[in-house]
C-alpha positions in Angstrom: 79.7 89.3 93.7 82.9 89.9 95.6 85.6 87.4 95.8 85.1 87.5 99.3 82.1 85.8 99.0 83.8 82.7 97.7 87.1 83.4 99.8 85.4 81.6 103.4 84.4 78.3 102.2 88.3 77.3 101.2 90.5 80.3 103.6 88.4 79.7 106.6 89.3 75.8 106.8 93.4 76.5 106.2 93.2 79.0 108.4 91.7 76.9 111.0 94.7 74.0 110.4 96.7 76.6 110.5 96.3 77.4 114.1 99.1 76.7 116.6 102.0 76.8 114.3 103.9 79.1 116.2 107.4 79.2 115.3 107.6 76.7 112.5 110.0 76.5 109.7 109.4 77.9 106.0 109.9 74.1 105.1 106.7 73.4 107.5 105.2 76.1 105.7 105.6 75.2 102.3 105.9 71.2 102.3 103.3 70.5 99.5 102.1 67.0 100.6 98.8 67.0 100.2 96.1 66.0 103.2 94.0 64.2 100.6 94.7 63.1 96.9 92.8 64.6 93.7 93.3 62.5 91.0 94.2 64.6 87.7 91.3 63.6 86.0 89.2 65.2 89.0 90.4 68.6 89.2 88.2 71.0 87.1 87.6 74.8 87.1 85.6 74.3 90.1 88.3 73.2 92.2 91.2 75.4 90.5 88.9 78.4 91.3 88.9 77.2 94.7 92.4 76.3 95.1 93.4 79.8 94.1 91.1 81.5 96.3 92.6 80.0 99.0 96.0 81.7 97.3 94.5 85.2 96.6 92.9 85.1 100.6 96.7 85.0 101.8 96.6 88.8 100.7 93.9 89.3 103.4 97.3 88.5 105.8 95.3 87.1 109.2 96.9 83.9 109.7 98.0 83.3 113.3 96.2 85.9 115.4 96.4 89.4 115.3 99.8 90.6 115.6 101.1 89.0 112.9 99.0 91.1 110.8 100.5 94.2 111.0 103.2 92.8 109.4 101.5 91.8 106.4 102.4 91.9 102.6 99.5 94.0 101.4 101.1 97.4 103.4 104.2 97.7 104.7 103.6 99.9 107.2 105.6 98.5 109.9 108.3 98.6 107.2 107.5 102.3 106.6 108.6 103.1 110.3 112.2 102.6 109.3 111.6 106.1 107.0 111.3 109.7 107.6 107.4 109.4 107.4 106.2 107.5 110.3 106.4 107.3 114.2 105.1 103.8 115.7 102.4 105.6 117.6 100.1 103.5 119.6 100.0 103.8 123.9 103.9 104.3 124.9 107.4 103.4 123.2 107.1 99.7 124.7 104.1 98.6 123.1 105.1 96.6 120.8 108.2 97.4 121.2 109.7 95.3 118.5 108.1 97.9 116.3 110.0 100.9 118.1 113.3 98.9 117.2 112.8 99.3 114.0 111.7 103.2 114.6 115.0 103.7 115.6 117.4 101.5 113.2 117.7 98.8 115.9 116.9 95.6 114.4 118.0 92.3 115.5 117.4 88.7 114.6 115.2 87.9 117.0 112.1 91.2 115.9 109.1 89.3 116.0 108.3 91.8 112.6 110.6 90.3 110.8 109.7 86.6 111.7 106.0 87.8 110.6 107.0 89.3 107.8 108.6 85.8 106.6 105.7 83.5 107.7 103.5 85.9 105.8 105.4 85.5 102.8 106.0 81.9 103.1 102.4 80.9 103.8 101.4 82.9 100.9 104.0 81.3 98.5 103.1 77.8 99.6 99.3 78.2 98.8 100.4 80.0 95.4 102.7 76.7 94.7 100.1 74.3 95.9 97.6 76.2 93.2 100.3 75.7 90.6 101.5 72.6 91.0 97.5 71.4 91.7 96.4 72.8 88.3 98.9 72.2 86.5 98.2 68.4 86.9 94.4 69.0 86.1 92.9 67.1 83.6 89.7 68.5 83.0 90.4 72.7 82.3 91.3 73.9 78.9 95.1 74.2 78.0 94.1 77.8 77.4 92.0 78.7 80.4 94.9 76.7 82.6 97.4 79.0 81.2 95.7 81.6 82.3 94.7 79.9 85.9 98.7 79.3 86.6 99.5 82.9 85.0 97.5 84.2 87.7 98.9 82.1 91.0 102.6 83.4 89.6 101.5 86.8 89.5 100.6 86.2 93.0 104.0 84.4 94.0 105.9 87.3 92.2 104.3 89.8 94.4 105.2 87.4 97.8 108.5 86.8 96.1 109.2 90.3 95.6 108.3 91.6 99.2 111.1 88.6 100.7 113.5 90.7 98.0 113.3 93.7 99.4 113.1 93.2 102.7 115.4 90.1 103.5 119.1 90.0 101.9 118.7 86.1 101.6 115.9 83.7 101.0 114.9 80.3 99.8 113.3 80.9 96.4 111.2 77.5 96.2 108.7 77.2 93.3 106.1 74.5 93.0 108.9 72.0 91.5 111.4 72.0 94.5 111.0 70.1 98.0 111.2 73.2 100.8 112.6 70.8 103.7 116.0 70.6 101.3 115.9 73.9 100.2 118.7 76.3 101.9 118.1 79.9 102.1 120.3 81.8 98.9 119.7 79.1 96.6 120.0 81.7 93.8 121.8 85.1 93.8 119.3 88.1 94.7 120.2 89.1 91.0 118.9 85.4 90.0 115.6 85.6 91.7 114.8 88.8 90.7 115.0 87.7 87.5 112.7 85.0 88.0 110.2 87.0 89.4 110.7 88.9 86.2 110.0 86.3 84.1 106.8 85.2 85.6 105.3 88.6 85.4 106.7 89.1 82.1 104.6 85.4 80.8 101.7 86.3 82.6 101.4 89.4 80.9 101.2 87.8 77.8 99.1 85.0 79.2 96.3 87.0 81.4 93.1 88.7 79.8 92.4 92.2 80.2 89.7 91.7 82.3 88.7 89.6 85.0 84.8 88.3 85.6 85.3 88.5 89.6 87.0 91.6 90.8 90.4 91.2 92.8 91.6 88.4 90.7 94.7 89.6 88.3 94.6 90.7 84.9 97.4 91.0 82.9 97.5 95.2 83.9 98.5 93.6 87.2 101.5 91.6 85.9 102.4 94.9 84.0 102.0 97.1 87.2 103.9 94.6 89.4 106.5 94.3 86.8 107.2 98.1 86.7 107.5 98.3 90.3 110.1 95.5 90.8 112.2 97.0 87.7 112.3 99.9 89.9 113.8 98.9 92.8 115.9 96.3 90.7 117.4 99.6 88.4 120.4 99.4 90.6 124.1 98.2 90.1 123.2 95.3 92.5 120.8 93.7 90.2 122.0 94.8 86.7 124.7 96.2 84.9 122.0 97.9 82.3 120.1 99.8 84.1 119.0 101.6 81.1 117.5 99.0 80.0 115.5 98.4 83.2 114.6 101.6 83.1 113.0 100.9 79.5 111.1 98.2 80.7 109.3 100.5 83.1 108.1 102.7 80.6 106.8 99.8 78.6 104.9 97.9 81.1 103.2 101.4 82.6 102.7 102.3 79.0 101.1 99.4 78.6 98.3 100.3 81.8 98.0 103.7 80.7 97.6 102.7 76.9 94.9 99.9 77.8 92.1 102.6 78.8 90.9 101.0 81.6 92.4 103.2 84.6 92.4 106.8 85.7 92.9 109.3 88.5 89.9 109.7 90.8 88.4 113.1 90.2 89.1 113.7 94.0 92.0 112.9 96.2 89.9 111.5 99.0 88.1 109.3 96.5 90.5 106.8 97.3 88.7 106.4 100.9 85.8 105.5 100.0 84.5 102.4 99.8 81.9 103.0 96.9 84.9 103.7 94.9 86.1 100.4 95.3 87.4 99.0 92.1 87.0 102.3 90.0 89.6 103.5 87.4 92.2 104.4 90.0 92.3 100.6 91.1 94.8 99.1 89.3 96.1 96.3 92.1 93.4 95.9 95.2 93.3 93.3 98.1 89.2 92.9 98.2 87.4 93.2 101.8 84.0 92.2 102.7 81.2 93.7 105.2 80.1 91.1 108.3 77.6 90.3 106.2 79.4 88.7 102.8 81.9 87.1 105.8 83.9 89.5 107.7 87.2 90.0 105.8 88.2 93.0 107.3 91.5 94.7 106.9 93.0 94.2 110.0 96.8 95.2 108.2 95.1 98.9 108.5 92.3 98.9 110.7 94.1 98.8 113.8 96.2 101.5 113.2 92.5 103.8 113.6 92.6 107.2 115.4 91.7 106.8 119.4 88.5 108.5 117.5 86.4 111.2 120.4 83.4 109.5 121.1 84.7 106.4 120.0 83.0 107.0 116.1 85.2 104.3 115.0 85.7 102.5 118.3 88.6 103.1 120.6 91.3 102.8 118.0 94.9 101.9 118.5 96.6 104.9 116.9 99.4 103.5 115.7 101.4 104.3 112.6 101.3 108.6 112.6 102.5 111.0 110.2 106.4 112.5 111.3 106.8 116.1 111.9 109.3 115.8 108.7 106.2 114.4 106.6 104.4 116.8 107.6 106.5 119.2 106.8 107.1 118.2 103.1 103.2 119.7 102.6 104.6 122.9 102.5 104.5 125.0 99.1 105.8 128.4 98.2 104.1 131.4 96.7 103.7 129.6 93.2 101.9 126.3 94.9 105.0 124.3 94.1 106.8 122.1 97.1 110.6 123.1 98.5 112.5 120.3 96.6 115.6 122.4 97.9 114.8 122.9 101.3 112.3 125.0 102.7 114.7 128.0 104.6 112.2 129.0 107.4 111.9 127.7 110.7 108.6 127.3 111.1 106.6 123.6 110.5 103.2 122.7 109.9 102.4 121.4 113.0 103.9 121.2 116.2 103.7 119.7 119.4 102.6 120.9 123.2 105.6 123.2 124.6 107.4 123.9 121.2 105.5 126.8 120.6 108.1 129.1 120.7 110.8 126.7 119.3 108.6 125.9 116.2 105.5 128.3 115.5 102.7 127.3 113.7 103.1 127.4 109.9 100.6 129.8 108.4 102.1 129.7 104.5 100.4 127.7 101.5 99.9 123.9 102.4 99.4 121.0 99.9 95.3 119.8 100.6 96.4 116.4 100.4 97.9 117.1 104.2 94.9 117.3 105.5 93.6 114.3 103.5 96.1 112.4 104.8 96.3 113.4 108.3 94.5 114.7 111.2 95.2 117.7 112.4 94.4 119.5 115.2 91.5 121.6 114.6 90.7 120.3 111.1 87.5 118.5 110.1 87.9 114.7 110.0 85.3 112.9 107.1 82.6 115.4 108.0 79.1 116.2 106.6 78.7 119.8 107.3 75.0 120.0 106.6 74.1 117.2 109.7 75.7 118.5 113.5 75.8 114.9 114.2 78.2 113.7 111.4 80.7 116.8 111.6 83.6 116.0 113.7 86.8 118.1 114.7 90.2 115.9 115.2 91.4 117.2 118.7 93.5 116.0 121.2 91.2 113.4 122.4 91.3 111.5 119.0 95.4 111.0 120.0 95.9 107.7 122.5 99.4 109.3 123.3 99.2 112.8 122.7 102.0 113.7 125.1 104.3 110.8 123.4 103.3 110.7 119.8 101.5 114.2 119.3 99.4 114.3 116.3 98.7 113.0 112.6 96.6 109.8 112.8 96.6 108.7 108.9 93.4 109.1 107.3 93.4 107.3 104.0 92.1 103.8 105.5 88.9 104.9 107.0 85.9 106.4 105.1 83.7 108.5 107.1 82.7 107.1 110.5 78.9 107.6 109.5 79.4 105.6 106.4 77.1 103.0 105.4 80.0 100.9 104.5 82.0 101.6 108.4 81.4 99.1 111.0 81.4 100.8 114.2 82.0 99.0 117.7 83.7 96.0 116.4 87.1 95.0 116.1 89.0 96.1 114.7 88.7 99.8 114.8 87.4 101.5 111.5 86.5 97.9 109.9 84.5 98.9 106.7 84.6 97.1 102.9 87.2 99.6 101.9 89.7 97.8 99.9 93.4 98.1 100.2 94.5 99.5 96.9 98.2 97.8 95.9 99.0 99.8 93.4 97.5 102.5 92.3 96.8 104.3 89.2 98.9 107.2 90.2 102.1 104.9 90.8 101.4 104.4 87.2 102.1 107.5 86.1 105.4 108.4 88.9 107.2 105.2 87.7 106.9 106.1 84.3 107.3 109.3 84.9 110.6 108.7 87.0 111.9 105.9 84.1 111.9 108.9 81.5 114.1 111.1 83.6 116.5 107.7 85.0 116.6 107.2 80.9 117.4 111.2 80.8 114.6 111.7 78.1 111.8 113.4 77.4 111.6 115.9 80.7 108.7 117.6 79.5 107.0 114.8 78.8 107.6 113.0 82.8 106.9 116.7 84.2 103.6 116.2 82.6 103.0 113.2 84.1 104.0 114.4 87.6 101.2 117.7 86.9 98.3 114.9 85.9 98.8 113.9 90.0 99.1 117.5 91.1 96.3 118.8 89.2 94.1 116.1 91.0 95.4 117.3 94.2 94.5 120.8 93.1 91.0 119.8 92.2 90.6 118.5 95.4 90.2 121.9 97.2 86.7 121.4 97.2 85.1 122.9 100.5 81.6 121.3 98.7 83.1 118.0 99.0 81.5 116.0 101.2 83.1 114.1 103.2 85.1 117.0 104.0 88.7 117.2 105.5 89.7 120.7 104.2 88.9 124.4 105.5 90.1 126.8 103.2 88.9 129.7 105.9 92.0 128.5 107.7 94.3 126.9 106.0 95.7 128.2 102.4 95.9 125.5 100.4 97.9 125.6 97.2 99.0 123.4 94.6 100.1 123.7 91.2 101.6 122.1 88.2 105.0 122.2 87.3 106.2 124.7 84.0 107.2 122.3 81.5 110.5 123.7 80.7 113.9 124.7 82.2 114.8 120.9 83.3 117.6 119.0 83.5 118.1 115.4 84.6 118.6 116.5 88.4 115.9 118.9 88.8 113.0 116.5 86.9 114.6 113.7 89.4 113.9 115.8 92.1 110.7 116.6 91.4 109.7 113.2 90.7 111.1 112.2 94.2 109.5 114.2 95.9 105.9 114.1 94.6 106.1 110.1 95.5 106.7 111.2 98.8 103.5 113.6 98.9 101.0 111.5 97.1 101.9 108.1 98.9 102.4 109.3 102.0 101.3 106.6 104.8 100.9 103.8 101.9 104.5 102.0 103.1 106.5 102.7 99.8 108.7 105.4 100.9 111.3 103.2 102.8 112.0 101.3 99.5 112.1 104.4 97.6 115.0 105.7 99.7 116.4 102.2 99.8 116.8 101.7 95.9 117.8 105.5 95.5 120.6 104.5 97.3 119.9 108.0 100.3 118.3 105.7 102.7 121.8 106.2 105.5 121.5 109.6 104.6 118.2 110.9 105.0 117.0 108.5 107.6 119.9 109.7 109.9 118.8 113.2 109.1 115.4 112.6 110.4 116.9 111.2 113.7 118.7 114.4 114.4 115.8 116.7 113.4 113.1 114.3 114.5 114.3 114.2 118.2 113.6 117.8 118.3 110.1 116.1 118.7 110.5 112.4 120.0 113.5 112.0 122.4 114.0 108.5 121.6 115.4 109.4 118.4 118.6 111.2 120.1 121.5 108.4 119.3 119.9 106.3 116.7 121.2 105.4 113.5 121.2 103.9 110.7 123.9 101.9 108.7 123.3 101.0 105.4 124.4 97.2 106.2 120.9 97.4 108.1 118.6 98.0 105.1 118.2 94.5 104.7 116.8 92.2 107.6 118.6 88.9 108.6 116.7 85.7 108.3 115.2 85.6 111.4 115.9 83.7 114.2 113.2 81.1 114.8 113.8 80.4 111.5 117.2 79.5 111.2 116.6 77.5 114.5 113.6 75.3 112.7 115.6 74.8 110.2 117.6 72.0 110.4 121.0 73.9 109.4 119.4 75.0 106.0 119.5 78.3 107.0 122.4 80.3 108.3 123.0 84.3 108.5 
């Protein structure tokens, strides 16, 4: 039984009362009075469970309509545009063009992303207090089993808490003690809520089972895994003047995943794509989605994005969020299967677009396979069965909505195969199928550990063989058996290898580390916070302007200033409210 199938009863109603908000304040959002009164002695496990259904639907992110979903908490892709990885993609520039300001480092105030991104956060928060605060009065559960009930909705609330962190420089942090319409935004220091989002992951770790009966709802792996990744992007001089010991406590929690037995690597790379992997070993953090059938909770943070698809096999997709030409370039490997983490010194690129043929040949050296399981490219199989004519599809120009404009590299990992049982074709939104949305991942596991033994400049051999578990999974995945298949080894050469385990130092390992986050999380919305928190972001972004505009003229002129990593509150907000808020 999915949690899905208990997430309609309680999500549908709020969502319903939540229609017609439109701009309202985060004290709207979170003000706890309740529309009916449970007496203490009336709340049971029956109507915690429900209560923190409602909280763990917020992750489904469809609130408002459908905008507002791309901007979600589960997948920051909109974020993600801000990097070196991603073009906004869709039908033209102006298409949601508050998207393209952010493609280009021109953010304002008034970015209808960033007044999502809040509202998100904020409704989330407010269910995750209302569980809290609800259960916390309940007079029928076991001290124990309520322990475990409120370890959960803070795990949650961490997560919400954490995403306002590292996107917005200052924030109300309310918990399910404080009155939100008195609240003003920076009631603590950023180094003070951190902190407390610290300290709730770090209790519920000790408070959370193992296991969970339903999947989706946390177990204390989940604290540990949240945990990690906030002490990563909180190992900085602005939260801490030990980062060493931050960097300690990353170690411990993923040791603490990897230790527990419970999670692996997929044996394949693509495994990640398909639904009937849904909650294997590799799952360590998933937002659960449902068929029409257990209630239509479909990923709508994703599913939009879907290639234009020939034939419309998925529907006639959106095609937004694509792969840069630098991203794709980062696929490339030398003569020993290992990436350029200097530079590659050629001047050819893996792809290119119409008219820059001479400018930019094709590439014809060793390529990483997870490219192509990432991306489409032109003249690559996309999710095909080569044994049926009907199921084997070619990505072409006519998969691209904006060819001209945004050339190639639709992202792959969000849609199984198009004739997959589990694929809902001719609905909206594109793509729709059960796959879940996988948070975190067993992999990031083993690169933020990995990365906390070089930061604590120890044990090299030991993080190099951590990065070489992820590479030797992406070398097993040159599989031209594999079905669905995304690779042709009769054109392409793939090659991948694993790292010698000696002859590092501390910059070296770091690079290496770096740059195989880069590679095995491409299109997942991390690598904007992963250039933020290693401080390059002004750098490298402006970087990719200059080069990207070889490619996409609208990147001539932009820039980036690294007073713009963090977004103001936004403007309806401040308006709504009431002088508690101020830039």
């Amino acid at each position: 039984m999915k949690l899905n199938n208990i997430i309609t009863k309680t999500f549908g109603a709020a969502a319903i009362a939540m229609t017609g908000l439109g701009a309202v304040s985060c004290g709207d959002m979170l003000d706890l009075k309740p529309q009916g009164v449970l007496f203490a002695d009336q709340i049971g496990e029956e109507q915690a469970i429900d209560l923190m259904t409602a909280a763990y639907a917020t992750l489904m992110n469809h609130y408002f309509g459908n905008n507002e979903s791309f901007a979600g908490p589960i997948n920051n892709w909109v974020i993600d545009l801000r990097s070196d990885d991603a073009l906004k993609g869709g039908g033209e520039v102006g298409m949601e063009g508050y998207m393209h300001q952010l493609e280009i480092g021109n953010v304002q105030s008034n970015n209808d992303v960033i007044n999502f991104k809040w509202l998100n956060n904020y409704f989330s928060i407010s269910r995750c207090n209302n569980a809290i605060q609800t259960i916390e009065s309940a007079g029928n559960i076991d001290a124990e089993v309520k322990a475990s009930y409120i370890a959960e909705m803070k795990t949650l609330r961490a997560y919400y808490y954490f995403d306002m962190l590292r996107l917005f420089k200052k924030f109300p942090y309310i918990d399910e003690t404080m009155d939100a319409n008195t609240t003003p935004a920076g009631n603590y220091t950023r180094q003070e809520v951190a902190e407390a989002i610290k300290n709730d992951l770090r209790n519920a770790y000790n408070l959370l089972p193992e296991t969970q009966v339903l999947p989706g709802r946390f177990n204390k792996y989940v604290a540990a895994g949240i945990l990690a990744r906030v002490d990563l992007f909180t190992a900085t001089s602005e939260f801490t003047d030990n980062t060493q010991a931050v960097w300690a406590e990353v170690e411990q929690y993923c040791d603490y995943v990897i230790n527990s037995g419970q999670y692996g690597l997929f044996d394949h790379f693509q495994d990640i794509s398909l639904p009937e992997m849904n909650n294997g070993m590799e799952s360590v953090m998933a937002v659960q989605f449902s068929s029409a059938n257990e209630g239509a909770m479909y990923n709508f943070n994703n599913c939009l994005n879907c290639t234009k698809s020939e034939g419309n096999v998925y529907g006639n997709g959106d095609d937004f969020y694509l792969g840069s030409q630098d991203l794709a370039n980062a696929f490339r490997t030398n003569a020993d299967g290992l990436p350029y983490l200097n530079g590659y010194d050629g001047n050819e690129v893996i792809g290119r677009l119409d008219g820059k043929e001479e400018a930019f040949p094709i590439y014809t050296g060793n390529t990483d396979p997870r490219f192509d399981l990432t991306f489409g490219r032109i003249g690559m199989y996309w999710r095909s069965n080569l044994a049926s004519p009907s199921q084997t599809y070619v990505y072409n120009q006519e998969w691209c909505r904006a060819y001209s404009l945004y050339g190639q590299f639709s992202g792959k990992k969000p849609y199984p195969a198009p004739y997959n049982p589990d694929v809902e074709v001719g609905i909206v939104p594109w793509g729709a199928s059960t796959l879940n949305y996988m948070i975190i991942r067993y992999s990031d596991i083993l690169l933020m550990k990995a990365e906390a033994l070089v930061e604590q400049n120890k044990d090299f051999t030991a993080a190099i063989g951590l990065v070489n578990q992820v590479r030797q999974r992406a070398n097993n995945s040159i599989d031209p058996t594999y079905v669905p298949l995304d690779l042709n080894p009769s054109i392409v050469d793939y090659k991948v290898s694993e790292y010698p385990l000696t002859g590092w130092n501390q910059e070296n390992a770091r690079q290496a580390v770096r740059y195989e986050r880069r590679l095995e999380f491409a299109m997942e919305g991390l690598r904007w916070f992963d250039l933020v928190r290693w401080g390059v972001a002004e750098e490298v972004v402006n970087t990719y302007y200059a080069y990207e505009a070889n490619f996409q003229e609208y990147y001539k002129g932009a820039s980036l200033s690294s007073n713009d990593y963090y977004f103001p509150i936004p403007l309806a907000q401040v308006d709504n409210s009431n002088g508690l808020y101020s830039n």
